[in-house]
C-alpha positions in Angstrom: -27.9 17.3 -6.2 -24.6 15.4 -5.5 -22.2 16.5 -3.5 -18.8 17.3 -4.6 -15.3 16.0 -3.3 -11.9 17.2 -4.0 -9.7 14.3 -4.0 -5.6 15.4 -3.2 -3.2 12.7 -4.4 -3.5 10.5 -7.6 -1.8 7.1 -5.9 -3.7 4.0 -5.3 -5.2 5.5 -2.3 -6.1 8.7 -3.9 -7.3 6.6 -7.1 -9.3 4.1 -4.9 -11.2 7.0 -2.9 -11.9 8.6 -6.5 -13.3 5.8 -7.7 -15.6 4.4 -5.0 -16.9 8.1 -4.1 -18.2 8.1 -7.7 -19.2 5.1 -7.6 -21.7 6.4 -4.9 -22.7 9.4 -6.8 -20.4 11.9 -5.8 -19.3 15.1 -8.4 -15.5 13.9 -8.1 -12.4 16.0 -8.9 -8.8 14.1 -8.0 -5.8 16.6 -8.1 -2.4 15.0 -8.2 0.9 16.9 -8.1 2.5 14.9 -10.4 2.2 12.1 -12.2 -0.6 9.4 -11.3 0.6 7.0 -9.7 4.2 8.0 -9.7 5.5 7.3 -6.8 4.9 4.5 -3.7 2.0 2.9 -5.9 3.9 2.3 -8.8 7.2 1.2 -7.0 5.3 -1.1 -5.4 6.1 -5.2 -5.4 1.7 -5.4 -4.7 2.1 -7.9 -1.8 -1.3 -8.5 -0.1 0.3 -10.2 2.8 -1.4 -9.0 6.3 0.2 -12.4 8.0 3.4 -12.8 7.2 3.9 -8.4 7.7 2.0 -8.0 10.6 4.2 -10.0 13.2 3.2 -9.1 16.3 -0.4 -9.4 17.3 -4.1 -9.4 16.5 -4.5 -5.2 17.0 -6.8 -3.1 15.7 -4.2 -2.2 12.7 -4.1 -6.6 11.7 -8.1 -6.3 11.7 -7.7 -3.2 9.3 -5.4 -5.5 6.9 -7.0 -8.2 7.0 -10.4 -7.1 6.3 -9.4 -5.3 3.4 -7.6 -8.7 2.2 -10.8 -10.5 2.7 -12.5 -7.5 0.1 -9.9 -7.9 -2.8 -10.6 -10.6 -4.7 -14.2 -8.9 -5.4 -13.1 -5.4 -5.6 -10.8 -6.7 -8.1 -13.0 -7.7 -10.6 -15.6 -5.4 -9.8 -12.4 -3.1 -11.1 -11.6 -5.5 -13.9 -15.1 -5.9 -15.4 -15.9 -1.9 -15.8 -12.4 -0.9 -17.0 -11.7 -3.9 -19.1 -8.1 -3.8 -18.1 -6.7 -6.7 -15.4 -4.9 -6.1 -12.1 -2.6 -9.1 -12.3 -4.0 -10.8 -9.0 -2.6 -13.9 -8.4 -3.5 -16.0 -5.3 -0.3 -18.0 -4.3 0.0 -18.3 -0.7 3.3 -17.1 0.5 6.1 -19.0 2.9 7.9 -17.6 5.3 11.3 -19.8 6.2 13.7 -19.5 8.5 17.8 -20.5 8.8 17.7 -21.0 12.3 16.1 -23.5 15.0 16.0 -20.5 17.6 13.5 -18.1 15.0 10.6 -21.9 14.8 9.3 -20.7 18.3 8.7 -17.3 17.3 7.1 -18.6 13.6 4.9 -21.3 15.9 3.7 -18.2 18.2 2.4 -16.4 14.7 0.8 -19.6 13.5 -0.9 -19.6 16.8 -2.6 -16.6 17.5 -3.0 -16.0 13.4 -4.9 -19.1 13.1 -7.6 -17.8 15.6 -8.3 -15.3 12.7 -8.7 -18.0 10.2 -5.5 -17.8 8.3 -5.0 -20.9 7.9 -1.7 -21.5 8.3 0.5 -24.0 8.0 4.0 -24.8 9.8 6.5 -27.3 7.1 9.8 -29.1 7.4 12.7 -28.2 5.3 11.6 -31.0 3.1 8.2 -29.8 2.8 9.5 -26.3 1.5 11.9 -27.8 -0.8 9.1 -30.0 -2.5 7.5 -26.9 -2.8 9.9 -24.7 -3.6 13.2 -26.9 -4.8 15.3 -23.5 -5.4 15.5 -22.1 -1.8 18.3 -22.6 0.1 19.3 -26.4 1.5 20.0 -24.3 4.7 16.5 -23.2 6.0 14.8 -25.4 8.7 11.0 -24.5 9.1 8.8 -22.3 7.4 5.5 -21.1 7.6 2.8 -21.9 4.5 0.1 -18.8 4.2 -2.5 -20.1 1.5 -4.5 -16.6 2.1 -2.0 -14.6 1.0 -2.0 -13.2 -2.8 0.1 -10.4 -5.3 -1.1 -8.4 -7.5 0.8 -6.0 -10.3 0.9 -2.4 -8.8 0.9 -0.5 -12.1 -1.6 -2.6 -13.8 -3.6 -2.3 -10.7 -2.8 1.8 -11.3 -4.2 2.0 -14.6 -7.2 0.0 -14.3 -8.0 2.2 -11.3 -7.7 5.5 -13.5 -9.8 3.6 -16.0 -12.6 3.2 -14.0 -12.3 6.7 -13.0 -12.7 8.0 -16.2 -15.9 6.0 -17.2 -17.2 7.3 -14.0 -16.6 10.7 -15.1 -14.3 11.8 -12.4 -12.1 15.0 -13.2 -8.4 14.0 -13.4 -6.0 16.7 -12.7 -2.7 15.4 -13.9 0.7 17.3 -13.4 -1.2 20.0 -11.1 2.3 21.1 -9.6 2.6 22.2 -6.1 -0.4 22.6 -3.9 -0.3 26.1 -2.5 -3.6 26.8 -0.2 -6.1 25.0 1.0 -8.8 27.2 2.5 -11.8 26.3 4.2 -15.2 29.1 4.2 -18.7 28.8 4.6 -18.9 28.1 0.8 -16.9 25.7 0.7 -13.0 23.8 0.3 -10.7 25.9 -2.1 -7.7 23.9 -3.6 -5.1 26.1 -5.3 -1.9 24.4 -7.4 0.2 26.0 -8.8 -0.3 24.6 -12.9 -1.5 28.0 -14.1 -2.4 29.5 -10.7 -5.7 27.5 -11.3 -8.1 26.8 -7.9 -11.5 24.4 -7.3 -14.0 24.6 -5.1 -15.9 21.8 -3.3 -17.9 20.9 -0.1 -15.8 18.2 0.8 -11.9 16.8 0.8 -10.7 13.5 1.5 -6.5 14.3 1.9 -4.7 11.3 0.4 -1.3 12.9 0.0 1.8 10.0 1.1 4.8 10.9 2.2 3.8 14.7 1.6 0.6 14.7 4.2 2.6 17.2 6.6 2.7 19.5 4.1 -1.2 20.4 5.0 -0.5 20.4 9.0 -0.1 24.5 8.9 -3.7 24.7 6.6 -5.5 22.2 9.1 -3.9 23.1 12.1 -3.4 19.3 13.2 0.0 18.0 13.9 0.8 15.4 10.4 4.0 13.4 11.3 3.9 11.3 8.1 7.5 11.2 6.5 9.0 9.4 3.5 11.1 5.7 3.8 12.5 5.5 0.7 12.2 1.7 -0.1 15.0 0.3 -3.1 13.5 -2.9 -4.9 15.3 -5.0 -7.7 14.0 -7.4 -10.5 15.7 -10.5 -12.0 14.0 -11.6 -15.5 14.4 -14.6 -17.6 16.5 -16.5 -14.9 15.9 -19.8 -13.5 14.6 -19.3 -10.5 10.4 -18.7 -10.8 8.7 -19.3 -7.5 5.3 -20.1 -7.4 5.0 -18.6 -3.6 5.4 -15.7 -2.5 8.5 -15.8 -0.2 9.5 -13.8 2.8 12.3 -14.2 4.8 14.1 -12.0 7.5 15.9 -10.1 5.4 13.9 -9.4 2.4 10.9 -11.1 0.4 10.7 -12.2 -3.5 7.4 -12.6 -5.6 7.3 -13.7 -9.3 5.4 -11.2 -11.9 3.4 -12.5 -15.1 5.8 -10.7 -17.2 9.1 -12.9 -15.6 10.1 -10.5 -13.5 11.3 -11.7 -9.6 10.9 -9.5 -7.7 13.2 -8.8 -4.6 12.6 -5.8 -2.1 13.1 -3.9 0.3 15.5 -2.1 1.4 14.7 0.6 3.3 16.6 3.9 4.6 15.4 7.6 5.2 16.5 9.8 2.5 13.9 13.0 2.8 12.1 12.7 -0.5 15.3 10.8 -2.5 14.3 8.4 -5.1 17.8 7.2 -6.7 18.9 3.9 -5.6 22.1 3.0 -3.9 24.6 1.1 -4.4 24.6 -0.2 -0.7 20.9 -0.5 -0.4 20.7 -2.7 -4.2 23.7 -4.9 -2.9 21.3 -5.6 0.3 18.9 -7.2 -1.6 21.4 -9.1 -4.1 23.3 -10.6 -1.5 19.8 -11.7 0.3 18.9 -12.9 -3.4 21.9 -15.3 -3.9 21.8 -16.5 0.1 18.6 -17.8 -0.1 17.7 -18.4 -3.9 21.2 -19.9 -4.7 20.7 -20.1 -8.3 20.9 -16.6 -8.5 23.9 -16.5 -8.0 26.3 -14.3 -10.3 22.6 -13.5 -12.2 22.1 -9.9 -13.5 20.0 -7.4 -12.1 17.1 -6.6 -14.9 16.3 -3.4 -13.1 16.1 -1.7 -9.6 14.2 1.8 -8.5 12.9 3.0 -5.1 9.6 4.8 -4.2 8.9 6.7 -1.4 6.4 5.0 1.3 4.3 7.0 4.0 5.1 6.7 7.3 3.9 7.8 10.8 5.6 7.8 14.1 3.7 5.2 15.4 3.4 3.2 12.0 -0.3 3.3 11.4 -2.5 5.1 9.2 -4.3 8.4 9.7 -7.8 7.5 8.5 -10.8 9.7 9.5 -12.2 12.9 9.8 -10.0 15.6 10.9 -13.0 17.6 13.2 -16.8 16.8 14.0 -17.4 18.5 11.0 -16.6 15.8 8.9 -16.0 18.1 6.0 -12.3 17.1 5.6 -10.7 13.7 5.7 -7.3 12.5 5.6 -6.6 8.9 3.8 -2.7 8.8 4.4 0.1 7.4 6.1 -0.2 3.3 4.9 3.7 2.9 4.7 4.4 -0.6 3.1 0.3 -0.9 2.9 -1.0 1.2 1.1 -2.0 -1.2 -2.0 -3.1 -4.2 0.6 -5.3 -1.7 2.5 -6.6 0.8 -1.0 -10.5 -1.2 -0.9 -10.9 -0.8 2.9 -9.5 3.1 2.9 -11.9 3.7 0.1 -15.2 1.9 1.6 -13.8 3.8 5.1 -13.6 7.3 2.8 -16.6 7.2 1.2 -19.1 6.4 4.3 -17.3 9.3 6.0 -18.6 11.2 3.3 -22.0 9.5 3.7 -21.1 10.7 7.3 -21.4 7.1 8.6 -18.8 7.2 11.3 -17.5 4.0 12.6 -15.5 3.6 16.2 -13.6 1.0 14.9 -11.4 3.5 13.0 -10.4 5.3 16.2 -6.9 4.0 16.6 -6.3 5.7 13.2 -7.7 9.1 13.7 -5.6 12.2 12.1 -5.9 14.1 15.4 -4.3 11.5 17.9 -0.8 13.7 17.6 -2.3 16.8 18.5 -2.5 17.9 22.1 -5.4 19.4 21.4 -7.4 15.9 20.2 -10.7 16.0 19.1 
């Protein structure tokens, strides 16, 4: 008889863990708050860029993202081909340029120690990044070419995720309301939410909550430090500038949608669980827009909006079992990852629930704040 999970969260992680857990069999029931993918996962720009984000070095939290790049293009239209719907994957390689001759040495150490994981990348000349892209600014210098590096559309993504869900027959709880208790007896995990006082029971939970994981430290007894960054993101549409790259620059990054949208984000700032844009934070971005995208100068905003993205104090995930029991596990905490790192969360989640326990998840276990570590 299979096994059954209570999922908390309905956001690309949540969604993901849903869907590969019943892929494997599993009785699945995924309770979201509000709205499915409402909040990070649909404010999303769906960068799949584990080079040009992760600046620093080949850790244990680069191997993460860039094995769950390497898995996307198949998961992709595994997803595609059962829920008929597409995700909006496009593989463009991205540049990252630079205004200044003292930020090349710093790009040429990346391209060093990121090419020993083939990543292929490529250092250009000003006029090697103009032929490419003719709209940047006549100011940059050097730039880096990632050809690994791919976008795909967040919300399509979203929907074709709770698509597959469905045909799988997992239970979708929708609008649940506020998570009151989660208790934990010989029987079993009892949810309770507060949409008419209603409760499930299952053997197992996989936590996949965002920026509202430390909600559950008091019910777990594990110290949670995830907290919301509230990132602002703006869209140009039907303007002259169309990329074919995604671009990334110091002080923001631009990718161009299907639908004609560019995308510029993010500005980030911590606002508790605020989602309104700012006037201050919106301006970031535009005047980042028209300093190196020129054309866009004096071009109107098509829309802007801000979704809240999961962070930890030491800015990686918490992915893992939260005791030996392996009864509960917590999928939270991705920050600006979470749709780059949704296929390796999910293949991590559900062979925890196959109790296959991998060491190479250690840096990200949910108990490494607590004095009292596992």
């Amino acid at each position: 008889m299979s096994q059954s999970v209570i999922i908390l969260g309905g956001g690309i992680i949540g969604l993901s863990c849903a869907y590969e857990a019943a892929k494997r069999n599993y009785k699945v029931t995924l309770i979201e708050p509000g709205r499915l993918g409402g909040q990070a996962s649909g404010a999303a720009a769906g960068m799949l860029a584990p080079y040009s984000e992760q600046l620093e070095q080949p850790d244990a939290f680069f191997q993460l993202c860039r094995q769950s790049l390497l898995m996307y293009e198949r998961w992709t239209q595994e997803i595609e081909q059962l829920s008929k719907h597409s995700v909006g994957l496009i593989n463009c390689g991205s540049l990252y340029v630079c205004k200044h001759e003292a930020d090349i040495q710093p790009l040429l150490t990346r391209l060093l120690w990121q090419n020993e994981w083939q990543a292929g990348m490529e250092q250009l000349e000003r006029e090697e990044l103009l032929q490419l892209e003719p709209q940047l600014s006549k100011d940059i210098v050097a730039g880096l070419y990632s050809p690994a590096e791919s976008h795909v559309d967040a919300p399509q993504l979203v929907r074709a995720l709770i698509a597959c869900c469905q045909m799988l027959r997992v239970r979708l709880i929708e609008q649940a309301g506020a998570i009151e208790a989660v208790e934990q007896t010989d029987a079993g995990i009892t949810v309770k939410y507060a949409a008419e006082l209603k409760s499930i029971r299952a053997e197992r939970l996989i936590v996949c909550s965002g920026a509202w994981t430390s909600l559950y430290e008091s019910s777990f007894n594990l110290a949670l430090p995830v907290h919301p960054i509230r990132g602002q993101i703006c869209a140009y549409k039907n303007n002259a500038v169309t990329p074919a790259h995604l671009i990334f620059s110091a002080h923001a990054y631009w990718v161009m949608k299907t639908d004609g949208r560019l995308i510029c984000g993010a500005s980030e700032d911590v606002a508790g669980y605020n989602t309104e844009t700012t006037e201050q934070g919106i301006g970031r971005l535009v005047r980042a827009s028209e300093n190196w995208l020129p054309a866009l100068k004096r071009q109107k905003l098509y829309s802007s909006w801000a979704g809240l993205r999961p962070a930890t104090k030491d800015g990686l995930p918490l992915i893992g079992p939260i005791d030996r029991t392996g009864r509960i596990i917590i999928a939270a905490g991705h920050y600006r990852n979470g749709i780059l790192l949704s296929p390796v969360t999910a293949l991590i989640a559900a062979d925890l629930l196959d109790n296959h326990l991998s060491s190479s998840i250690s840096p990200f276990h949910p108990a490494r704040f607590t004095r009292a570590a596992i």
